[in-house]
C-alpha positions in Angstrom: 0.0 0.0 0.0 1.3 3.6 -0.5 1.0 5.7 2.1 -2.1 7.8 0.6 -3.6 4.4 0.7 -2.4 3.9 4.6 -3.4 7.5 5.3 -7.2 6.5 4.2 -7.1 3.7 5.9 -6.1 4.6 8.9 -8.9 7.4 9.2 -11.5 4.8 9.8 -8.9 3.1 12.3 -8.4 6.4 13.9 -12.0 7.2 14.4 -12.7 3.9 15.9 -10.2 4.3 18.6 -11.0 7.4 19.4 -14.3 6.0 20.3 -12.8 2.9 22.1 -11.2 5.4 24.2 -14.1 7.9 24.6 -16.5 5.3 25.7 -14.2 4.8 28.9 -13.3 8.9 29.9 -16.4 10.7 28.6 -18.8 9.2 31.8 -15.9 10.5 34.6 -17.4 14.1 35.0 -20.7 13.2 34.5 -21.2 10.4 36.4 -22.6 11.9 39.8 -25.1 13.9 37.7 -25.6 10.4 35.9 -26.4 8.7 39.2 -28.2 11.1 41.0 -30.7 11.6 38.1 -31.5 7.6 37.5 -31.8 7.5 41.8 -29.2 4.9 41.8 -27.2 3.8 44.3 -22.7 4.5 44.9 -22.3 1.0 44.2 -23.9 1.7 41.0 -21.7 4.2 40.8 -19.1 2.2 40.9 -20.8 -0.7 38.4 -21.0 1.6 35.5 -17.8 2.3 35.4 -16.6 -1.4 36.0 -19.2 -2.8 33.5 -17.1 -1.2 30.7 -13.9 -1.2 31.9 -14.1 -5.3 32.3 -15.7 -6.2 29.5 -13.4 -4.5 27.6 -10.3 -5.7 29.2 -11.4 -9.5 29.3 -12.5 -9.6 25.9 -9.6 -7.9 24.0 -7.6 -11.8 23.8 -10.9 -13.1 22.2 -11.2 -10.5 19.8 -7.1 -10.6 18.6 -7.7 -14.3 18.3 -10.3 -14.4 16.1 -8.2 -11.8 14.1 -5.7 -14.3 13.2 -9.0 -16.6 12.1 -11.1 -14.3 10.4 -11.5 -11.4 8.0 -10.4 -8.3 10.1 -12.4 -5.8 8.7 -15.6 -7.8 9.0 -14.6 -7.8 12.5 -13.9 -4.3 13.5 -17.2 -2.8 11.8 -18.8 -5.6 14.0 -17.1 -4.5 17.0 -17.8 -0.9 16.1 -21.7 -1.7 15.5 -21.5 -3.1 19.2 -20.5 -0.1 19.9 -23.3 1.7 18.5 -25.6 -0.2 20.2 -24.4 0.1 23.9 -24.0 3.4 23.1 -27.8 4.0 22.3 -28.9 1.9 24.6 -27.2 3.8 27.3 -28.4 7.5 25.9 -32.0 6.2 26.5 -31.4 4.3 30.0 -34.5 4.9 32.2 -32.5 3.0 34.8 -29.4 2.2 36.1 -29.1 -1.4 35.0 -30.2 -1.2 31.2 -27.2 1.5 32.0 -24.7 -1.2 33.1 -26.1 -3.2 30.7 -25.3 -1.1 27.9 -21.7 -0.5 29.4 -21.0 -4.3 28.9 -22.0 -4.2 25.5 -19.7 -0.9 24.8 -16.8 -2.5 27.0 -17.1 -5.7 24.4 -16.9 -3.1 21.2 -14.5 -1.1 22.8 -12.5 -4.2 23.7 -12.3 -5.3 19.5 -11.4 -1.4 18.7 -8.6 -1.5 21.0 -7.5 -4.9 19.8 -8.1 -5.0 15.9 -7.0 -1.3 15.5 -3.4 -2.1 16.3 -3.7 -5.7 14.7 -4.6 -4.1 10.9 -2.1 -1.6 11.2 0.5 -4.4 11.5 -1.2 -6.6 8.7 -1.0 -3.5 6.3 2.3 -1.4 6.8 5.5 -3.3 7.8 7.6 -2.9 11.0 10.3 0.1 9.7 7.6 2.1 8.4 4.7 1.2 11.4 6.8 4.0 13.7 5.6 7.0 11.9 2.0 5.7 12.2 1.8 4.4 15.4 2.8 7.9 16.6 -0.2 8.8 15.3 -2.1 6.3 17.0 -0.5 7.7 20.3 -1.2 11.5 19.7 -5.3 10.1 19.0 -4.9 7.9 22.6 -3.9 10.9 24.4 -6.3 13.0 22.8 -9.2 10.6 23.7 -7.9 10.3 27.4 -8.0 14.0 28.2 -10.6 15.0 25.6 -13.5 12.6 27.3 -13.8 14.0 30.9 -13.9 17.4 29.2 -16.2 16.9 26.7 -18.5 15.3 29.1 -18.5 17.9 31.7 -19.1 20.2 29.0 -22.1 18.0 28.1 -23.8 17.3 31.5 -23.3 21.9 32.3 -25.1 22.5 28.6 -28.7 22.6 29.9 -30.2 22.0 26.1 -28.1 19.0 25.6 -27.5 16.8 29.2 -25.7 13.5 30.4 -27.5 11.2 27.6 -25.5 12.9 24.7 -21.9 11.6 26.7 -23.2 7.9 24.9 -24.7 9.7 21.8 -21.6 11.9 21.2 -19.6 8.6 19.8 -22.2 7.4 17.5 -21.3 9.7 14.5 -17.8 8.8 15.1 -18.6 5.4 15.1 -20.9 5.3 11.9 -18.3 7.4 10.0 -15.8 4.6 11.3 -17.3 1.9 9.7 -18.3 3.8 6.3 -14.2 4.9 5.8 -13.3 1.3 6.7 -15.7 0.1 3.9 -14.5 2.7 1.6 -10.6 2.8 2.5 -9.6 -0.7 4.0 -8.3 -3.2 1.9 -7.5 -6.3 3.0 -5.9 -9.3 0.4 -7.8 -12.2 1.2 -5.3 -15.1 2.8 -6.0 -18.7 2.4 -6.9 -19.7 5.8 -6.9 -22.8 7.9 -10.2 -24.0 9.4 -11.2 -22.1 12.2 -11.9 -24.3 15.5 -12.9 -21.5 17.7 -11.7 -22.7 21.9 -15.1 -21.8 23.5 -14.6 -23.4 26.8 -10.5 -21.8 27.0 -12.6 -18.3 26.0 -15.1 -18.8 28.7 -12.5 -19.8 31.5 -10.4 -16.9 30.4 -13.3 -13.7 30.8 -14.2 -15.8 34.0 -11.0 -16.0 35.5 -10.1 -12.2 34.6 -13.5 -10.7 35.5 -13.2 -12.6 39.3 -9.6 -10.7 39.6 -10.7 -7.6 38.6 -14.0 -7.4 40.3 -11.9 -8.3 43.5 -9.4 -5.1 42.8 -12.2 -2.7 41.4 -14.2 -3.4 44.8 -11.6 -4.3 47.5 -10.9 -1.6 49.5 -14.4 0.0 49.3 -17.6 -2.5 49.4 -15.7 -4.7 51.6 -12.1 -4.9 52.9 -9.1 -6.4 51.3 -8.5 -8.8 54.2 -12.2 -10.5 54.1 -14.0 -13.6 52.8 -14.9 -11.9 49.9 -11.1 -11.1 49.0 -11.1 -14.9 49.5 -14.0 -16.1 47.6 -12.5 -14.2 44.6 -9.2 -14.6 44.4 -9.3 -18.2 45.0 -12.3 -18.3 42.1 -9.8 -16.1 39.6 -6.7 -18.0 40.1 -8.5 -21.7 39.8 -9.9 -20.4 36.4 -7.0 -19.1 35.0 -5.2 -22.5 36.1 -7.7 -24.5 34.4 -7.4 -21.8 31.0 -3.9 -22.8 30.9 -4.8 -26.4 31.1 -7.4 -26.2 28.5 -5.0 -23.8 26.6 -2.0 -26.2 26.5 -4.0 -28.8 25.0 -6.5 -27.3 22.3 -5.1 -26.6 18.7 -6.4 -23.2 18.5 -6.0 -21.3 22.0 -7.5 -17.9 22.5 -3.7 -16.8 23.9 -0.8 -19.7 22.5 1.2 -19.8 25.1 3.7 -21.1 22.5 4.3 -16.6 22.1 5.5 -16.3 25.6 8.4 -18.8 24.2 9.3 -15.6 22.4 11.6 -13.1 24.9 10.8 -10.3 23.3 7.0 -11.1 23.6 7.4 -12.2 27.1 9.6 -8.5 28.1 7.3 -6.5 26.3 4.2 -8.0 28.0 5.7 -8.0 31.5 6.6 -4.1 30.5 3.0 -3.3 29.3 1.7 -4.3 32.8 4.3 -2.2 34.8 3.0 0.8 32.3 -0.4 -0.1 33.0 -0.2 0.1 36.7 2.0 3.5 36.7 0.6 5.4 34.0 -3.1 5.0 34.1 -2.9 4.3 37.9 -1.3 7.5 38.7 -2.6 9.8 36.5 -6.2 8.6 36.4 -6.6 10.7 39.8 -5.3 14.2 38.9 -8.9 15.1 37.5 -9.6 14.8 41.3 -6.4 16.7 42.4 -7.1 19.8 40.1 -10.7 19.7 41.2 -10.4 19.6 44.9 -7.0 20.3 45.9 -6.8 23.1 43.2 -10.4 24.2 43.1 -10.6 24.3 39.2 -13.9 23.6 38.0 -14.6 20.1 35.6 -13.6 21.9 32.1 -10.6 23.2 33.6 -9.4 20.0 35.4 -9.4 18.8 31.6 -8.1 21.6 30.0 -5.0 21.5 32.9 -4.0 18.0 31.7 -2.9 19.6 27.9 0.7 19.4 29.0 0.9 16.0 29.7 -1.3 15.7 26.2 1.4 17.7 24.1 4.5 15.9 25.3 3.0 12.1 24.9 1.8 13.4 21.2 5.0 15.3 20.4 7.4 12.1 21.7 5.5 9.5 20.0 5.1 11.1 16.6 8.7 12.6 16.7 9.8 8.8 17.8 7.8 6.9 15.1 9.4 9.3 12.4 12.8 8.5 13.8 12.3 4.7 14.3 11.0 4.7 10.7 14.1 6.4 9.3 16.7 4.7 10.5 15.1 1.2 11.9 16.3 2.0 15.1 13.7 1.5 17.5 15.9 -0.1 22.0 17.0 3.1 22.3 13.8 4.9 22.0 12.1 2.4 24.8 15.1 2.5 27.4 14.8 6.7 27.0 10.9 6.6 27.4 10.9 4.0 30.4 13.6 6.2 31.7 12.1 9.9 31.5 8.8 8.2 32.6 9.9 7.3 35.9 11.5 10.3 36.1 8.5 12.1 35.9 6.4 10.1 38.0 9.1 11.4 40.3 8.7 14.8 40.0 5.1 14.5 40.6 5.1 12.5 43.8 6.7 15.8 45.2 3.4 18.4 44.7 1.1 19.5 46.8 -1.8 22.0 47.0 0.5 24.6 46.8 2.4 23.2 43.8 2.3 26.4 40.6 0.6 25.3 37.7 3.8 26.0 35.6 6.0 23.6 37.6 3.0 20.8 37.7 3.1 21.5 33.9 6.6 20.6 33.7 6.6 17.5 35.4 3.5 16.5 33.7 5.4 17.5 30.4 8.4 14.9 31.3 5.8 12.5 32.3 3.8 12.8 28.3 7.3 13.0 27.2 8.2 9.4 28.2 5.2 7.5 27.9 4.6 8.5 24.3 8.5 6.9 23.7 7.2 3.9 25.0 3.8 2.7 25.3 3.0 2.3 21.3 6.9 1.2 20.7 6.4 -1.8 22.8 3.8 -3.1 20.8 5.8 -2.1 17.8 8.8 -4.5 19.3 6.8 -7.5 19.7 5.1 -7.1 16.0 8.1 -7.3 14.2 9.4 -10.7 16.3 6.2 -12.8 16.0 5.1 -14.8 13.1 2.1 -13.1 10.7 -0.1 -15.8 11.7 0.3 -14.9 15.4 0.2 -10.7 15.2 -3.5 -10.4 16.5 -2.9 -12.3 19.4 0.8 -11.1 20.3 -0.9 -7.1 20.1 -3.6 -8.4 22.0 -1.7 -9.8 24.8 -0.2 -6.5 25.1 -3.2 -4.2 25.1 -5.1 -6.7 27.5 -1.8 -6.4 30.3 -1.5 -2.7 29.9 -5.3 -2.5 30.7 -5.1 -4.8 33.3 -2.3 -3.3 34.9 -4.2 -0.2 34.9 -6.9 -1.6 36.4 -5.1 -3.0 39.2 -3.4 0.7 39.9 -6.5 2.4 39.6 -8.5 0.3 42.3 -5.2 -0.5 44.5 -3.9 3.2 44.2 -7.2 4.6 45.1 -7.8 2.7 48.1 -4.3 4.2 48.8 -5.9 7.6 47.8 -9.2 7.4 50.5 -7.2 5.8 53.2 -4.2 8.6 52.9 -7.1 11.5 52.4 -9.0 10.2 56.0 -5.3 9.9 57.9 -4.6 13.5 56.5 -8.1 15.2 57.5 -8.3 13.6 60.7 -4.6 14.8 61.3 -5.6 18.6 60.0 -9.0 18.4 61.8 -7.6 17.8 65.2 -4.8 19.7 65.0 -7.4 22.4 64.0 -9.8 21.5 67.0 -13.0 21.0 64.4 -14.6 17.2 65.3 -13.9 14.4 62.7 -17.4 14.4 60.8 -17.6 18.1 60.9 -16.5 18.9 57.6 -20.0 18.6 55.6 -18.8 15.9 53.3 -17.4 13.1 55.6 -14.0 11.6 55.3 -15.3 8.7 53.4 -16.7 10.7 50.6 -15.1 13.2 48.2 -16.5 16.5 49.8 -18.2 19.2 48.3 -15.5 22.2 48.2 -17.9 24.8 47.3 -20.1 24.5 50.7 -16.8 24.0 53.3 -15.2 26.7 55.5 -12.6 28.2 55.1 -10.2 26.6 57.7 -11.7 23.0 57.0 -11.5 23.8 52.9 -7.3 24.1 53.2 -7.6 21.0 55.3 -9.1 19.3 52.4 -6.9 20.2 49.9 -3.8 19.7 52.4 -4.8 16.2 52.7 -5.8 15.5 49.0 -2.4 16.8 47.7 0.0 15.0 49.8 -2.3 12.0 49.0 -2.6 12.2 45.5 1.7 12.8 46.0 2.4 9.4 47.7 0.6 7.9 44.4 2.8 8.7 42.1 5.9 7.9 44.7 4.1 4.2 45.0 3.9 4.0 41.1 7.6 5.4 40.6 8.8 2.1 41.3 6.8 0.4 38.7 8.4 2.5 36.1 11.7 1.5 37.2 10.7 -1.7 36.8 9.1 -1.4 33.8 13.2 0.4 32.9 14.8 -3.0 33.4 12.4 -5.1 31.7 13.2 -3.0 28.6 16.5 -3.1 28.9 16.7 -6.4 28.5 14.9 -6.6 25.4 17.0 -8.0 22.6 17.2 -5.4 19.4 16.0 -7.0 16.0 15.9 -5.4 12.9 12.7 -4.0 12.0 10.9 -5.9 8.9 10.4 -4.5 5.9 7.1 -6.5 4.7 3.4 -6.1 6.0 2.0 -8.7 8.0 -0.2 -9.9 4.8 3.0 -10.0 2.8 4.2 -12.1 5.8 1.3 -14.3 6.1 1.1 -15.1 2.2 4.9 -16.2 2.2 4.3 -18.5 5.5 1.4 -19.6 4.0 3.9 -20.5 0.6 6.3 -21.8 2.4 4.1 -24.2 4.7 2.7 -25.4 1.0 5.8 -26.3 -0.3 7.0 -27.9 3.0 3.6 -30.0 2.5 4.5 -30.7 -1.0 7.9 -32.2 -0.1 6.7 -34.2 2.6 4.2 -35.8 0.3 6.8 -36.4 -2.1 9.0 -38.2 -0.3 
């Protein structure tokens, strides 16, 4: 393909992951008007933001395999009409389970999105020129990420429009998705081998990862971590993901061939992605919060005062991609990223409420900076050292550890975050003389700034800045770990053919080796 050709192909890719990601960030500023006006319950609260989150995140292995066993196209307009579906079905909830309903059925979409976008961006441009484009892909991520809680506290404070157009919002996106993939994709069809579709390996898969992460998504706040519940789910998760790998082992086509992790560059890259996971999205997730309550910015300027962090991940990883496609170079890149990203975690675990905007800029700056060097060049490592046949479910692999590690820092970091906050403001309210409970929104609770105090307000924001601080020190570790892991990733050159252009000679070559077998 030329790149014109790539270019208009990748539009409709683009525009379905920028809907993948909005489905997950549009609902975080609306949610308590979301709530309140269905008369649901917090642990509601908490379910619709779960529903999507693991239904996305358990599916994404299912959807790379059937990548590698059907046609790809097919399967991301089906994904993307999922989409469409949750997505209405959500705008005209009358209550809060056809919500959560509709948040499973996004989550699935969203899960194929995130999966097959990366997958046909490997089957269509080769290794040494995928750098350039999957810079691209970055810059549209971090758009998405910042652009969704701003868009949708924008929506829910515009009186004419409300919380039902945060689901309608990606429908155009999503329609105009699937008509530029229709128009723009094309995919050479590949002779492929029967399909045997592992249902039960599927099924003990999404069971196994749902029991995990509905025991880190909860733990900590409907029940403790030390409890029987802790128990009754772990102990579920981990027998079900023995008995995938059992089933796995033994089935001749596995949702995840275990056969990849063979590969060390698979197996580092992986190990990598999680570390990311946990640091990146579990550390930045809660500086919406930060800029909200120990700032006092209102929603749309929470968003706007992420930008920094924005502009260095989408500078880095388009600069990166240009230079990795240039000169095939690509270990250097990741040891720099993994390396300037725990460095800015750093910074950031030193602010506080009375941090200047132009210093937090800085650090978040360094933090875009590194991320973008490394998050979409992992994925671009483990492409170009698997076998065609196996690309959909090496890139799914990744994307399902980097959202799992961000799920497990997201529910372990903030039961971090509400257990610092209480120790602060019990610490400020004493020293202050005011009684615990006195501070009209309760410890437990994120508390309504605009109705406190004066002397209990600085409290607050005292206690939510050091706290949202010691997050980022707890996740600076995780990049460092994430720095060795890279490190020891062996350099290969990058390939100079597609992954179709792979899969056809593979498929060549395993016809002549059948020939010659019959022969003799």
């Amino acid at each position: 393909m030329t790149n014109r050709q790539i270019l208009q192909a990748m539009s409709g890719l683009m525009a379905g992951m920028f809907v993948a990601i909005l489905a997950g960030t549009v609902v975080a500023n609306a949610l308590p008007t979301i709530i309140a006006d269905l008369e649901a319950s917090q642990s509601s609260y908490t379910w619709v933001v779960t529903a999507e989150l693991l239904a996305m995140t358990a599916t994404v292995p299912l959807w790379g395999k059937l990548s590698d066993l059907f046609d790809k196209k097919l399967l991301l307009q089906l994904s993307l009409g999922m989409f469409v579906v949750g997505s209405l079905l959500a705008g005209f909830s009358h209550d809060v389970e056809l919500l959560i309903l509709s948040r499973v059925v996004q989550g699935i979409g969203a899960g194929g999105l995130t999966a097959l976008a990366q997958v046909v961006m490997a089957a269509i441009i080769p290794p040494r020129r995928l750098g350039k484009y999957a810079g691209i892909f970055g810059a549209v991520f971090a758009i998405g990420t910042v652009a969704g809680p701003l868009v949708g506290g924008v929506l829910v404070d515009t009186s004419w429009l409300g919380w039902r157009w945060c689901f309608f919002i990606g429908v155009p996106f999503a329609l105009l998705a699937i008509a530029l993939l229709q128009r723009t994709l094309r995919l050479p069809a590949v002779a492929r081998r029967e399909a045997k579709i592992d249902f039960l390996g599927a099924f003990l898969i999404v069971a196994g990862v749902c029991a995990l992460l509905i025991w880190v998504t909860l733990a900590g706040n409907e029940f403790d971590w030390a409890s029987w519940q802790t128990a009754a789910l772990t102990g579920a998760g981990v027998l079900l993901l023995v008995a995938a790998v059992f089933v796995e082992a033994r089935t001749a086509e596995p949702v995840i061939p275990l056969g990849i992790f063979r590969n060390r560059t698979v197996t580092l890259t992986t190990v990598a992605s999680l570390l990311v996971g946990v640091a990146m999205f579990g550390g930045t997730v809660f500086l919406s919060q930060y800029f909200q309550v120990s700032l006092g910015k209102s929603p749309t300027v929470a968003g706007l005062m992420s930008l920094p962090m924005i502009l260095g991940l989408l500078v880095s990883s388009t600069v990166a991609g240009q230079v990795i496609s240039k000169t095939g170079v690509w270990k250097r890149y990741l040891v720099a990223g993994a390396v300037i990203m725990t460095v800015g975690l750093g910074l950031l675990s030193t602010i506080d409420a009375d941090t200047a905007f132009t210093l937090l800029s800085a650090y978040m700056a360094v933090l875009g900076i590194g991320v973008g060097m490394l998050m979409q060049n992992l994925v671009l490592a483990a492409q170009n050292d698997v076998p065609a046949s196996e690309l959909g479910a090496a890139t799914s692999v990744l994307s399902f550890f980097r959202s799992m590690g961000g799920t497990i820092g997201t529910s372990v970091l903030g039961a971090i975050l509400a257990n610092r906050v209480a120790s602060e403001m019990t610490k400020g309210l004493d020293a202050a003389g005011i009684p615990a409970g006195g501070d009209g929104g309760g410890e437990s609770s994120v508390p309504d700034m605009s109705t406190l105090p004066e002397p209990v307000r600085q409290i607050v924001e005292h206690a939510y800045g050091v706290a949202t601080a010691d997050l980022f020190l707890i996740a600076t570790p995780c990049a460092l770990l994430a720095l060795l892991t890279v490190v020891f990733i062996k350099e290969k050159p990058l390939k100079t053919t597609s992954g179709m252009e792979r899969l056809a000679e593979e498929a060549a070559t395993a016809r002549e080796t059948d020939k010659s077998v019959v022969g003799s």
